[in-house]
VOGU-3710 file (C-alpha; in Angstrom, 3 decimals, decimal comma):
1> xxxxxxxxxx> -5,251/-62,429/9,407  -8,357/-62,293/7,451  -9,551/-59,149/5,434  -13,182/-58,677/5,315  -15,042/-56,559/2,434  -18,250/-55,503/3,019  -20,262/-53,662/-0,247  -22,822/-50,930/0,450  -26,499/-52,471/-0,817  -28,616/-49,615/-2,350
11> xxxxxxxxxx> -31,632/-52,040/-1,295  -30,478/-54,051/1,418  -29,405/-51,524/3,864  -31,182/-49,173/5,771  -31,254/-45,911/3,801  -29,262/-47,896/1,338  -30,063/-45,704/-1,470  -29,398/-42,124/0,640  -25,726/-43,937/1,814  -24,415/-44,548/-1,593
21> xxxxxxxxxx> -25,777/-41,068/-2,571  -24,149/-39,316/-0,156  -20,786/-41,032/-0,680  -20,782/-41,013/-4,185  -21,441/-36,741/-4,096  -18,085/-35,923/-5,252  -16,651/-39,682/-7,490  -19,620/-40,502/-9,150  -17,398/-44,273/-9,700  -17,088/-44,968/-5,813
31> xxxxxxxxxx> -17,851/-48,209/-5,233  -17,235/-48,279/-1,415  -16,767/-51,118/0,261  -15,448/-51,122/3,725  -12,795/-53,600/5,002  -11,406/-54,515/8,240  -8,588/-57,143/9,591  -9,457/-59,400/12,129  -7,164/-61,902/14,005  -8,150/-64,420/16,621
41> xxxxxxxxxx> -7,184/-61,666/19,543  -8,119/-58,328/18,205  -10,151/-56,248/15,168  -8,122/-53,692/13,918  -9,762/-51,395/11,462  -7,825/-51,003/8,074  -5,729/-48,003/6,927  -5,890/-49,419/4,106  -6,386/-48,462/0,296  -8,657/-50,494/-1,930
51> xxxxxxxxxx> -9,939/-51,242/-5,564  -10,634/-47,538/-7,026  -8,948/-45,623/-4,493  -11,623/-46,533/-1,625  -10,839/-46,690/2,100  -12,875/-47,940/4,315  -14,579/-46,651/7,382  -18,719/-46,915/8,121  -18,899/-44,167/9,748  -22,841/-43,333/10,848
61> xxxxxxxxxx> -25,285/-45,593/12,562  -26,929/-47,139/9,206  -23,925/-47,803/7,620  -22,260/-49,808/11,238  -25,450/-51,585/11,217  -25,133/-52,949/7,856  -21,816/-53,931/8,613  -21,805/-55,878/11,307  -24,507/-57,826/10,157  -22,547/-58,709/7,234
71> xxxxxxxxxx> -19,529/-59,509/9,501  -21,010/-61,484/11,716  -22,359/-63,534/8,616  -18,844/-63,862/7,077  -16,047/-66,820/7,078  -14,408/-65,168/10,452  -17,148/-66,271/12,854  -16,394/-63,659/15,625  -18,089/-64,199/18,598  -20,707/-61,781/20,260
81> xxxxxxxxxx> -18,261/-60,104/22,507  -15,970/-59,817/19,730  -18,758/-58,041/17,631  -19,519/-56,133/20,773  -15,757/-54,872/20,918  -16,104/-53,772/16,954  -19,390/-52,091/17,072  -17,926/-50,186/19,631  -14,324/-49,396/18,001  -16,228/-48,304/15,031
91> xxxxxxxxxx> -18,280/-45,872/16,660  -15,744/-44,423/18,856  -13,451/-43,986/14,949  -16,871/-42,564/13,834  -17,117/-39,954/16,667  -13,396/-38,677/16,081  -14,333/-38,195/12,074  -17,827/-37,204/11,601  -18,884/-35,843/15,347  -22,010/-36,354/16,500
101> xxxxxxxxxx> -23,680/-37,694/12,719  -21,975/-40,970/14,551  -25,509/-41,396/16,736  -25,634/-42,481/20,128  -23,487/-45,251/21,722  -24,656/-48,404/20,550  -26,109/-51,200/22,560  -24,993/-54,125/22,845  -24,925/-56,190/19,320  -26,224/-58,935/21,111
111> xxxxxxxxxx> -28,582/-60,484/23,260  -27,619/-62,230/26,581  -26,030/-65,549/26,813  -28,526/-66,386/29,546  -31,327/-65,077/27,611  -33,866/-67,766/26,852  -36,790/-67,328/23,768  -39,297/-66,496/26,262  -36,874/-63,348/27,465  -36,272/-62,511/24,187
121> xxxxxxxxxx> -40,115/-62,268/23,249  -41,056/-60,751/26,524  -38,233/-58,160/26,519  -39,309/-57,255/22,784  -42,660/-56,613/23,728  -42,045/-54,847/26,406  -39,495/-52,610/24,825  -41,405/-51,742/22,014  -44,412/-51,063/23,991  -42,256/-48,648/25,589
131> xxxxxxxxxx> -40,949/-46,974/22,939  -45,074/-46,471/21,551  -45,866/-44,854/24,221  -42,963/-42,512/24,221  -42,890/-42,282/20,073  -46,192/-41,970/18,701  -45,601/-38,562/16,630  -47,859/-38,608/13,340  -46,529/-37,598/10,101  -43,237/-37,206/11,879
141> xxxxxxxxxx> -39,809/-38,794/9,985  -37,957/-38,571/13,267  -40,262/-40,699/14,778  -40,942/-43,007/12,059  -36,972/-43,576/11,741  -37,001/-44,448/15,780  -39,083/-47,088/15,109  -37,057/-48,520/12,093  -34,065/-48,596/13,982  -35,663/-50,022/16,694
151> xxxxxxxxxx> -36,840/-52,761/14,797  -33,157/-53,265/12,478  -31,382/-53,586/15,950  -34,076/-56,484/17,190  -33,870/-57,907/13,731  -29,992/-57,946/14,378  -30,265/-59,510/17,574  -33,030/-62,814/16,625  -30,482/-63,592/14,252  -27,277/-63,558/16,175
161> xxxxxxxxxx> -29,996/-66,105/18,584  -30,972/-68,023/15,897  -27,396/-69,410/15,862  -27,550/-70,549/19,205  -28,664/-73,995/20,571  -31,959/-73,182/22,081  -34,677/-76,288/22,009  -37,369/-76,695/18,922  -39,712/-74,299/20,692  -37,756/-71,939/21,166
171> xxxxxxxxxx> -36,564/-71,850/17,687  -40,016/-71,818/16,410  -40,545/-68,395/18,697  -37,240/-66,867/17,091  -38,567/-68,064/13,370  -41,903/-66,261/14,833  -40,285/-63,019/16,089  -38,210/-62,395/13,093  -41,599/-62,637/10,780  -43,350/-60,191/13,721
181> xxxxxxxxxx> -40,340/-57,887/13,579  -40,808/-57,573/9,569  -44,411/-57,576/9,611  -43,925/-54,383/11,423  -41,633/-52,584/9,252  -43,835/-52,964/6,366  -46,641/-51,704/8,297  -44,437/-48,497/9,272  -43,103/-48,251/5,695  -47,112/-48,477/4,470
191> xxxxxxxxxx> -48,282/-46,043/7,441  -45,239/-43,666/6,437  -46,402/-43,738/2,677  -50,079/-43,439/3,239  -48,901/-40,098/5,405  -46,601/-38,398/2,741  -49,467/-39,315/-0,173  -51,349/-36,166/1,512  -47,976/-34,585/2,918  -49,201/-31,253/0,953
201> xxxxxxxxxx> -52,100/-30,846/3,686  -49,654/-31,791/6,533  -47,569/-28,554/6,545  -49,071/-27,109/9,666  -48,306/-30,648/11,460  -44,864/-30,884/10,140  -44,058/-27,560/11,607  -45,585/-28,367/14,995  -43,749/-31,793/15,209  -40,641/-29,732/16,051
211> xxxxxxxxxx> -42,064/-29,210/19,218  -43,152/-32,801/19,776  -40,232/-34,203/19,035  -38,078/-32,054/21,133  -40,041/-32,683/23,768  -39,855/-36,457/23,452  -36,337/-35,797/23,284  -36,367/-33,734/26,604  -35,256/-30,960/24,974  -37,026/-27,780/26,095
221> xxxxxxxxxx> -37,934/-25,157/23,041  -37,222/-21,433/24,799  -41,078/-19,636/24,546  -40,102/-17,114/22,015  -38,436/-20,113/19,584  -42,150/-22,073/20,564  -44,336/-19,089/19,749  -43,212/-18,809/16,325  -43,738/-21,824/15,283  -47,375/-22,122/16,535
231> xxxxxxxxxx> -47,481/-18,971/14,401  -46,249/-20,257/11,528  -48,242/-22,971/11,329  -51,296/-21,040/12,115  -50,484/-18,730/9,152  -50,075/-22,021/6,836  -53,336/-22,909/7,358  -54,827/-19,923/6,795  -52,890/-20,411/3,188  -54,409/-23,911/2,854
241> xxxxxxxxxx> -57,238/-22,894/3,805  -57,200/-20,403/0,808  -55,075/-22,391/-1,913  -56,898/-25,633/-1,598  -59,669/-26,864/-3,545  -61,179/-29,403/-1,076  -63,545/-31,199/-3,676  -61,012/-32,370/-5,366  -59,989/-34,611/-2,743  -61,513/-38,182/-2,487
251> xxxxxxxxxx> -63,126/-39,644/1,271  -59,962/-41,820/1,365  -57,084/-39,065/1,501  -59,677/-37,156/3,377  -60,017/-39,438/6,010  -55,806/-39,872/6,196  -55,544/-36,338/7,096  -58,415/-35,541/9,140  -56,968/-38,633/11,509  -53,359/-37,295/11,355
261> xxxxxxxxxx> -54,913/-33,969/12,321  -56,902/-34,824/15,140  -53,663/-37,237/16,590  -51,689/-33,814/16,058  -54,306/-32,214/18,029  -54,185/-34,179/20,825  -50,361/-34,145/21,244  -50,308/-30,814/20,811  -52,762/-29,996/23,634  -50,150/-32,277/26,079
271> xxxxxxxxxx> -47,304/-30,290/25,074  -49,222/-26,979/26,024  -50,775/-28,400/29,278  -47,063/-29,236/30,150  -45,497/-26,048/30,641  -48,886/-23,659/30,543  -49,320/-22,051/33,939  -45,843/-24,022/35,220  -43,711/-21,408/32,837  -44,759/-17,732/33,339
281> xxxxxxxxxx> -42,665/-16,641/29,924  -44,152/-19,991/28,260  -47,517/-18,544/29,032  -46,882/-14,689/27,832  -45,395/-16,148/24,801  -47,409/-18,629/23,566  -50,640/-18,380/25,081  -52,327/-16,457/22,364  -50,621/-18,106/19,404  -51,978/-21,292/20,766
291> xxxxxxxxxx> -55,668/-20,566/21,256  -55,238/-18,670/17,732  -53,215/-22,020/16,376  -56,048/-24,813/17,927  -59,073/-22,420/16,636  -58,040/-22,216/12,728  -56,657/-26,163/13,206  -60,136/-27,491/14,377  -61,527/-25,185/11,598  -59,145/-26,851/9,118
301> xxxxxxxxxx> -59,531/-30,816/10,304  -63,354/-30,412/10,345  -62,980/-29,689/6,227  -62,276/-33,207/5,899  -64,523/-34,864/8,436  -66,956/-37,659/7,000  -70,677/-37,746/7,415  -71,030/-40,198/10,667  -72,998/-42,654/8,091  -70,933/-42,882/5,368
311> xxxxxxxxxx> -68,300/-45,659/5,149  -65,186/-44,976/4,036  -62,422/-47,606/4,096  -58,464/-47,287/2,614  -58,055/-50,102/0,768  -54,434/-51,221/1,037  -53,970/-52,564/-2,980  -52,563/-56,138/-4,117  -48,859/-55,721/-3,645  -49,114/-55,172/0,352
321> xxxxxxxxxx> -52,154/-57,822/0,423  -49,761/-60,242/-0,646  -46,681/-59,074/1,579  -49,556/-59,152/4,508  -50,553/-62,702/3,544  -46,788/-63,574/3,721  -46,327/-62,694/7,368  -49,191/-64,213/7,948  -47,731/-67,527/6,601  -50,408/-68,427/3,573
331> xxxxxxxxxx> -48,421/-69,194/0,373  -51,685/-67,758/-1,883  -52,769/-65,271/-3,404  -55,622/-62,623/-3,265  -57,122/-64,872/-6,250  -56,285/-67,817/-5,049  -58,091/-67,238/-1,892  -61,277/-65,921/-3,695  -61,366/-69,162/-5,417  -61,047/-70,985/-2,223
341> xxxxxxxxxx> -64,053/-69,158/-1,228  -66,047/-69,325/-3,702  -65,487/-73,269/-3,567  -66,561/-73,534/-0,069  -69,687/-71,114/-1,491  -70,424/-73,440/-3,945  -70,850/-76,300/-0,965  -73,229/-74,076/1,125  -75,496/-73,708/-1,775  -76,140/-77,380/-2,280
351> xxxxxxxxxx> -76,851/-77,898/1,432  -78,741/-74,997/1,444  -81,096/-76,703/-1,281  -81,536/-79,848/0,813  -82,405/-77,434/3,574  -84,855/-76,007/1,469  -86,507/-78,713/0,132  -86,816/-80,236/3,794  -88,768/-76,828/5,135  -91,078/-76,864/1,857
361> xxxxxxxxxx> -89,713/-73,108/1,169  -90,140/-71,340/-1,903  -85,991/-70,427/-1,653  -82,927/-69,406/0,594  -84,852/-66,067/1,455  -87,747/-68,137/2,679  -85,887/-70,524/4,390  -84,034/-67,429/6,107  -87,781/-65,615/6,872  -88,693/-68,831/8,709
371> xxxxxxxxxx> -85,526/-68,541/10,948  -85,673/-65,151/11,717  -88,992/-65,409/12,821  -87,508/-67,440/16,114  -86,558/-64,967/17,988  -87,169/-63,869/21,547  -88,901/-61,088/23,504  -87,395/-57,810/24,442  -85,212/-58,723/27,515  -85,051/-62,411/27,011
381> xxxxxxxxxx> -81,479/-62,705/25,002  -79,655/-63,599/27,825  -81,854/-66,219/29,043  -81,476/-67,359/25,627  -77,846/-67,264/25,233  -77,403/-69,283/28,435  -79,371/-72,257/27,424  -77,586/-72,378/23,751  -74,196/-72,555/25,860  -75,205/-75,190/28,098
391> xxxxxxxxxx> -76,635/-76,973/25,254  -73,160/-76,664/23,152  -70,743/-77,320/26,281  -72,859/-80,867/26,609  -72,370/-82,107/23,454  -69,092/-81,322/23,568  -68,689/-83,058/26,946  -70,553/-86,181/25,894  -68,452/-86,416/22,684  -64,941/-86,303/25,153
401> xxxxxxxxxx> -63,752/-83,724/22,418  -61,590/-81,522/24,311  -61,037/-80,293/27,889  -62,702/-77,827/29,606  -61,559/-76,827/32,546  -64,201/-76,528/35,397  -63,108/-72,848/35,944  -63,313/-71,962/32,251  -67,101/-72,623/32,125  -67,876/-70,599/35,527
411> xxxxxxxxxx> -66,228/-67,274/34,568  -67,450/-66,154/31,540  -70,232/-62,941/31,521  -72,446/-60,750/30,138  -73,414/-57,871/29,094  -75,532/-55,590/26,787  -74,046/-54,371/24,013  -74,901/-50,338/23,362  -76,851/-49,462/20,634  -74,095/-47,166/19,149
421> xxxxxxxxxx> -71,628/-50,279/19,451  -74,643/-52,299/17,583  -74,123/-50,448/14,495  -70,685/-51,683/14,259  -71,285/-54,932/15,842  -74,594/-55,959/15,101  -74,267/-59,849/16,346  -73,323/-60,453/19,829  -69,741/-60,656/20,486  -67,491/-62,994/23,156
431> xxxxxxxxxx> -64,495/-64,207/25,105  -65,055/-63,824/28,963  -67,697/-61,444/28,568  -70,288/-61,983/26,033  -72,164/-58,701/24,993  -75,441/-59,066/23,561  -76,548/-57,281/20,745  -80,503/-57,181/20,914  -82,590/-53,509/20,942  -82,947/-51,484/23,353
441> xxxxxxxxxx> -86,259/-48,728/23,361  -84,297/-45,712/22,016  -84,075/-47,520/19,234  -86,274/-46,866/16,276  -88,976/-49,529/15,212  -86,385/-50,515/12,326  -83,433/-50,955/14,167  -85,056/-53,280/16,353  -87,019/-55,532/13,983  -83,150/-55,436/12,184
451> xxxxxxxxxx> -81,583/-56,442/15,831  -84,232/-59,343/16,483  -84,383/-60,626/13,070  -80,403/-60,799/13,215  -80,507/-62,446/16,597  -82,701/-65,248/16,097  -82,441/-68,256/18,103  -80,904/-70,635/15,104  -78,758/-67,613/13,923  -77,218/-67,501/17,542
461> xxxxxxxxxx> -77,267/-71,444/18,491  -74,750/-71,333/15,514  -72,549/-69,013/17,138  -72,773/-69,484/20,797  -70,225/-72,079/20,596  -67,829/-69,885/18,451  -68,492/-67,331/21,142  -67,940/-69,095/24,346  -66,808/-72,833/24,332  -65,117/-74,047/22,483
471> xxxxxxxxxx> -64,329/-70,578/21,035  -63,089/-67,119/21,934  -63,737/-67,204/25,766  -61,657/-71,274/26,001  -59,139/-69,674/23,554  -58,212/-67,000/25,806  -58,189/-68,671/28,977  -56,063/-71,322/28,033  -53,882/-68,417/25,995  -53,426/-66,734/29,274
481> xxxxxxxxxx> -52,219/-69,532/30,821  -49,627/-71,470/28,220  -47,360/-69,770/26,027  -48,110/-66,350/26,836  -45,430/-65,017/25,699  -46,902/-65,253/22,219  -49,578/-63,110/22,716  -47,761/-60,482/20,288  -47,822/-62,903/17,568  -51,718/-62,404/17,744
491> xxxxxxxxxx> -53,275/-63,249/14,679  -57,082/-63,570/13,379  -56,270/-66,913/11,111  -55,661/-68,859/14,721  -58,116/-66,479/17,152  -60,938/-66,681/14,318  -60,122/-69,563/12,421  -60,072/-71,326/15,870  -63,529/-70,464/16,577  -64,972/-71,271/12,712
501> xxxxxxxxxx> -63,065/-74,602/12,895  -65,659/-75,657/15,522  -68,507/-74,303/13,032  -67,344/-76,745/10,351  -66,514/-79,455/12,751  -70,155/-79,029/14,679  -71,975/-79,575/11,162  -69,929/-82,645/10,862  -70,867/-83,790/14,372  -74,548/-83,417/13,352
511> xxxxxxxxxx> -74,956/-80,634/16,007  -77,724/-79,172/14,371  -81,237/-80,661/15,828  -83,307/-79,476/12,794  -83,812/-77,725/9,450  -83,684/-74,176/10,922  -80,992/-74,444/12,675  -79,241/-75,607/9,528  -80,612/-72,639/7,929  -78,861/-70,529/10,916
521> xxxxxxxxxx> -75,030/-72,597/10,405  -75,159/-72,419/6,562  -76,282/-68,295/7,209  -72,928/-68,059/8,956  -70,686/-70,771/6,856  -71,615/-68,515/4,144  -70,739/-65,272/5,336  -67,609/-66,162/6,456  -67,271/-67,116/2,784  -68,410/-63,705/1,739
531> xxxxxxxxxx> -66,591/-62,328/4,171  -63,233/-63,541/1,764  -64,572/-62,534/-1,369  -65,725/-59,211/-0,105  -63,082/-57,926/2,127  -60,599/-59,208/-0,722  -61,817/-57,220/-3,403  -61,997/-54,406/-1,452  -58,672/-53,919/-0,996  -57,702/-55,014/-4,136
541> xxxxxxxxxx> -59,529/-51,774/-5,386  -62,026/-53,566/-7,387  -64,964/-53,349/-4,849  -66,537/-50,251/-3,250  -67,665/-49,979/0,395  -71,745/-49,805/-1,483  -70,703/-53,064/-3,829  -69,831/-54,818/-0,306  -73,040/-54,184/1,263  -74,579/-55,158/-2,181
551> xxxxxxxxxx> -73,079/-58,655/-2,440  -73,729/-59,165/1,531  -77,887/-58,734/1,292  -78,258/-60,609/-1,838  -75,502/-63,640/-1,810  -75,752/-64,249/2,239  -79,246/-62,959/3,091  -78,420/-59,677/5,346  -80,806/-57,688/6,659  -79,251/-54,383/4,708
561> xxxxxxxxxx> -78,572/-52,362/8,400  -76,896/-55,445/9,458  -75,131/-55,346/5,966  -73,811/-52,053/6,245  -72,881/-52,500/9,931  -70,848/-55,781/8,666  -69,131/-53,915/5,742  -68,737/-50,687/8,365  -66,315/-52,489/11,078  -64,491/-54,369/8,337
571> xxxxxxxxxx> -63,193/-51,643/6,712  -62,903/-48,806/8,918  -63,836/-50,135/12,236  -59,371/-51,145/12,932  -59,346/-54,626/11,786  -56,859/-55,382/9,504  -56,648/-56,126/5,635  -56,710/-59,799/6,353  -58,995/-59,816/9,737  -62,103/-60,974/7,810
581> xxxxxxxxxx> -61,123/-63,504/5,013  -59,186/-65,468/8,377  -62,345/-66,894/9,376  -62,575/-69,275/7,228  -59,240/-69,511/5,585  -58,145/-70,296/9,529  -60,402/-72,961/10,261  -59,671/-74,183/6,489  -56,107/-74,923/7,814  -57,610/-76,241/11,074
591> xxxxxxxxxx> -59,459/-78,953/9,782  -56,874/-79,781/7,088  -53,922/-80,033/10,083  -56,378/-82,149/11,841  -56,397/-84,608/8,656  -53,123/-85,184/8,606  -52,714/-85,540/12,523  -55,730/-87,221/13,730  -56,189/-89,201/10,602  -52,471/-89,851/10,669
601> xxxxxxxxxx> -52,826/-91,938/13,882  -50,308/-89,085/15,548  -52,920/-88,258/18,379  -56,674/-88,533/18,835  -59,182/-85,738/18,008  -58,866/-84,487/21,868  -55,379/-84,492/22,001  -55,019/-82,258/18,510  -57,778/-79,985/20,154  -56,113/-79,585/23,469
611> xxxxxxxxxx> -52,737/-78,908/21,976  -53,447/-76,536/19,768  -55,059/-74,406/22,532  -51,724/-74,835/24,346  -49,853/-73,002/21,291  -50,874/-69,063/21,571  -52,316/-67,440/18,981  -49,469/-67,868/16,350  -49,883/-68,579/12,394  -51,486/-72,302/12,117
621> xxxxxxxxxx> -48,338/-73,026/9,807  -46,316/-72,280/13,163  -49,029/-74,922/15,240  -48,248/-77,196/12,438  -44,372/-77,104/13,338  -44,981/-77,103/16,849  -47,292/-80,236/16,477  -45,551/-81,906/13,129  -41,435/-81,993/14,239  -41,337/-83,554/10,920
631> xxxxxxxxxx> -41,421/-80,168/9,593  -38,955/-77,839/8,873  -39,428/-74,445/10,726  -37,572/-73,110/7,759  -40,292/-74,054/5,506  -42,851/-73,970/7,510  -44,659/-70,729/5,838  -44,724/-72,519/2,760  -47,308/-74,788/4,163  -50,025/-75,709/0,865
641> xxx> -52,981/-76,424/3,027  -55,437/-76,194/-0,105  -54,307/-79,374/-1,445
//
């Protein structure tokens, strides 16, 4: 008979800190720990008395978490139906003690036997999917603890797999899932935090949440109970409203709240439309509150609104860049990577010389005046963009340097890009459908000298390719048809560092017929190296949105709408932190697996290309395992690629 003690962990567990409070209310020397005898037939919890006077018992859901995952981590080795059996015995001890604190029933404690990886990532996805769509409350702890717990009992569960004996694949999906599970509890703990940093404008939300959370709960608020609170919160913004001195808060709180607001506004207009007119008291209760409530709350979000022109960004700050780049398996940091950048900077400006010199310009701005200047007539991009591809997809073919599947090249599109998408995207954009970013006549005269100029013919030969084929639109057609179950992993460093690989490997190839369409590749090459520098010291805090735009027109050689258009979707269009310095730190780690595989003698240039498009869009440390078995999938974030 074994005797198991299991110590509460202020930082390990769940609430850790809240737990040991709570426990420790009235013996400020408790130390806690929990025990329980186990034989080979049965668990029996102890009635037992231990160091200190403790006994024993974890009694709500946080607490039963913790310990089964240290039990099933200890000497004993109990299987997952014995675990199953425990979880259970503990909760049904809990339920006679502390009532309904216990929680719900649990689950099971562990995954199916029969389960393979692939179940295991497609059941993940689609039960968290799920649980979005039923849990997306803002500024709401009820709903933010949902998700936590969602994510502790999945974290539970890849582990108890990890133990089985599934195939190197599969364990590389696991390694992947556990990392993707993380990931996401830092970006709820980050989301949460950003939220309570401007809590003291949130009353009026935090009020109304009641309602939205009892009716994701399917519990029904009685009318009377629901009227009250809509005027309560109504009357707390008319306090705001008063109390507040608005100028004293920056664009970046501004812009958490107004966005909390307006998601509060549309929830709460679903939880009216449900009952309104179905619920004759609902309606003679709250009908008035409610058009009094939505009135002063669209009165109150519009006091933080932006000017539509003005960028505003949240920069994220060093501590969560680095906890980002971890799940995204890069073993630098911020600095590091700025370095790297500023190396492959230092490159393009001694090719750019040659280029230069070979045009008989007076300097890069010349050089980049004499490329712009290609560019076609009003209506004649897609004629354009056409030709470029089938120019592209022929060298490639010639060169035998990767498959294309017949199918692949026949289904892509396109389509014209709006002009109020061209102010965020002001290049063309692909995948199946291209959409072409050139002006249209409600345009004024500038924007469309800016939207030619940008879209010359040597700017877009360079980026057909990363476009079309080989890039974005091969990428996801051969991701929809191996692997899928990856897609969640999804990650810019692969999807975009995919597509720049081909940039770098192109020049390489000599794919560029002359001078100016150098000019166009080293353009690009060198934004994507701005693009690190940029986006990096923006969210380190050391770089405004202005000092972005700044460092674009006069390092790279942006026309300044197309500037502030670049600098606009990176930091406020829904990319993430890392989404723009992957470019190039992606197809950095591209060409540097390719080194060691092609160069290696493992497989020829085709076979590392077609491969890796057979892997999903997963962290290129995770192609490297899947290619490499050589390496450890234990290790494999810790993957030095800038060696």
């Amino acid at each position: 008979m074994d005797l198991v003690i299991v110590q509460i962990d202020e930082t390990g567990m769940l609430n850790g800190q809240a737990v040991c409070d709570r426990l420790k209310k009235n013996n400020p020397n408790l130390g806690m720990p929990w025990f329980v005898f186990t034989d080979a037939t049965k668990n029996v919890l102890a009635d037992a008395t231990g160091p200190n006077g403790n006994v024993g018992c974890p009694m709500m859901p946080e607490e039963r978490d913790w310990f089964i995952n240290c039990v099933r981590k200890s000497r004993i080795n109990l299987s997952d139906a014995q675990l199953n059996e425990l979880q259970l015995m503990l909760h049904k001890y809990a339920i006679e003690v502390v009532g309904d604190e216990a929680g719900a029933l649990p689950t099971t404690t562990a995954p199916p036997l029969e389960a393979t990886t692939t179940d295991l990532l497609i059941q993940y996805g689609a039960d968290r999917s799920a649980l979005q769509r039923k849990w997306n409350i803002p500024f709401s702890s009820v709903n933010h603890q949902r998700h936590i717990d969602f994510e502790n009992r999945w974290i539970a569960w890849v582990e108890i797999a990890q133990q089985r004996d599934y195939p190197r694949n599969g364990q590389i999906d696991l390694a992947l899932l556990h990392n993707h599970i993380l990931s996401h509890i830092a970006e709820l703990q980050l989301t949460r935090a950003k939220q309570k940093d401007v809590g003291d404008f949130l009353w009026p939300v935090q009020r109304l949440n009641a309602l939205l959370e009892a009716k994701a709960k399917r519990e029904f608020t009685t009318p009377e109970k629901a009227a009250g609170i809509l005027n309560s919160a109504a009357n707390t913004i008319d306090r705001l409203i008063d109390d507040v001195d608005f100028d004293e808060v920056d664009a970046v709180r501004a812009q958490r709240i107004y966005r909390v607001l307006n998601s509060s506004r549309r929830l709460l207009d679903g939880w009216f439309d449900f009952s309104m007119d179905y619920d004759p008291l609902f309606s003679w209760w709250c009908e008035q509150p409610y058009n009094t409530l939505v009135e002063k709350m669209d009165t109150y979000r519009e006091l933080f609104s932006a000017d539509e022109d003005e960028i505003i960004g949240d920069p994220i700050g060093e501590a969560a860049l680095l906890q980002q780049l971890g799940y995204a398996m890069i073993p630098y940091s911020p600095d590091d990577l700025i370095a790297i950048a500023e190396r492959e900077f230092a490159w393009c400006e001694t090719e750019k010389n040659k280029v230069i010199a070979e045009l008989g310009a007076r300097n890069w701005t010349d050089a980049l005046r004499m490329a712009k200047a290609v560019h076609v007539a009003p209506g004649e991009q897609p004629t354009m963009i056409k030709e470029l591809h089938d120019e592209s997809v022929s060298f490639l073919r010639e060169r035998d340097l990767l498959t294309i599947p017949d199918l692949a090249d026949e289904v892509w599109r396109m389509q014209m890009m709006s002009p109020a998408r061209q102010k965020v995207s002001p290049y063309f954009t692909g995948g199946e459908v291209i959409s072409i970013s050139y002006p249209t006549d409600s345009m004024t005269h500038e924007e469309k000298m800016k939207s030619m100029l940008g879209n010359n013919r040597h700017f877009s030969r360079a980026t057909v390719h990363h476009e079309l084929i080989p890039g974005h639109h091969l990428q996801n057609y051969m991701a929809k048809r191996w692997n899928t179950q990856r897609s969640m992993f999804y990650t810019p460093f692969y999807v975009e560092g995919w597509a720049l690989y081909w940039e770098l490997l192109l020049w390489d190839l000599n794919f560029p017929q002359n001078a100016l369409d150098k000019v166009g590749m080293l353009f690009w090459r060198s934004h994507r190296c701005a693009r690190i520098i940029f986006s990096l010291n923006f969210h380190l805090g050391n770089w405004t949105p202005q000092q972005c735009i700044d460092f674009l027109v006069k390092r790279v050689g942006h026309e300044r709408l197309n500037a502030e258009a670049e600098v606009r979707r990176s930091v406020q269009g829904g990319y993430g932190p890392l989404y723009q310095a992957a470019y190039m730190l992606g197809g950095l780690q591209l060409r540097a697996l390719a080194k060691n595989l092609v160069d290696g003698k493992q497989m020829s240039l085709k076979q590392f290309h077609d491969r890796v498009l057979r892997q999903g869009p997963i962290p290129i440390a995770a192609v490297r395992a899947n290619l490499d078995e050589n390496v450890k999938i234990s290790t494999m974030a810790n993957w030095e690629f800038n060696d």
